[in-house]
Every structure is written in structure tokens, then in C-alpha cells.
C-alpha positions, 0 to 999 in steps of 0.5 A: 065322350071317351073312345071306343076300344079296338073291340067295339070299333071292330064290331061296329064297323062289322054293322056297317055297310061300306065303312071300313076302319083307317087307323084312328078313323072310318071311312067310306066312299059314295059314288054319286055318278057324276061332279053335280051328284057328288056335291049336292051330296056333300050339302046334304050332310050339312044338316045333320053334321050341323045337328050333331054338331060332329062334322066329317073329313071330305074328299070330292074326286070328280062323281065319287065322295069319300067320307072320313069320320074320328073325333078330333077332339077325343083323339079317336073314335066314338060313338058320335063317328058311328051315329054320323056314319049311319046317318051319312048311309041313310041319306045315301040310300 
């Protein structure tokens, strides 16, 4: 899978609610209201990171879970990020 260039980053990120681009990399903070919400969030994104076999960077600040998402292996972003994150925003509802 090849990377996206700046133009289809930007444009998918304009169709993403919450996500905004970090360098090589999008991101995206969920606030889950507390610790037990913020974890059983971060299990909830094992199945389909597990499915895709495309796995997410996080980070658990006490209710609120940031979720950071580049493909590693491409060195970059690729269609594989934006599948993920729109998954990640279907099961955060």
C-alpha cells in the first residue's frame, strides 16, 4: 500500500470528524468520562485493529484516550489509516 499524498491527506481529514493531521500521522482524542470508560474503549478497538491487521498508537490520560494512527511499515499515511479511524468513529458513537 503506497502513501497518500499531502492533497488526499488533507481531503480526507476534511471528512473526518475530530482527527486532525500530525506530521506523518492523524490523531484523535475520545473522552470517555472516566478511567473504566477510557479503557474499555481502548478493548473495543482490538477487533477491528486485529481484523485489519493495521494496529493504532494510544495513549489513556485518565477518561480521555488519544488515538494516533500512520502506517509504520509505508512510513506515512495510507488508505489503511483512514479505514481505521473510521472505524475507531463508529464505535465511539
Amino acid at each position: 500500500m503506497s502513501t497518500l499524498s499531502d492533497e488526499e491527506v488533507s481531503a480526507r481529514v476534511e471528512r473526518l470528524d475530530g482527527w486532525r493531521r500530525s506530521g506523518e500521522s492523524i490523531e484523535r482524542s475520545f473522552d470517555r468520562g472516566d478511567f473504566v470508560g477510557a479503557v474499555r474503549f481502548v478493548d473495543s478497538l482490538v477487533e477491528p485493529a486485529e481484523e485489519m491487521g493495521h494496529h493504532p498508537d494510544l495513549a489513556i490520560s485518565w477518561n480521555e484516550v488519544t488515538v494516533t494512527l500512520t502506517s509504520h511499515s509505508e512510513g506515512g499515511l495510507t488508505e489503511a489509516d483512514f479505514e481505521l479511524a473510521g472505524r475507531i468513529d463508529s464505535l465511539a458513537g
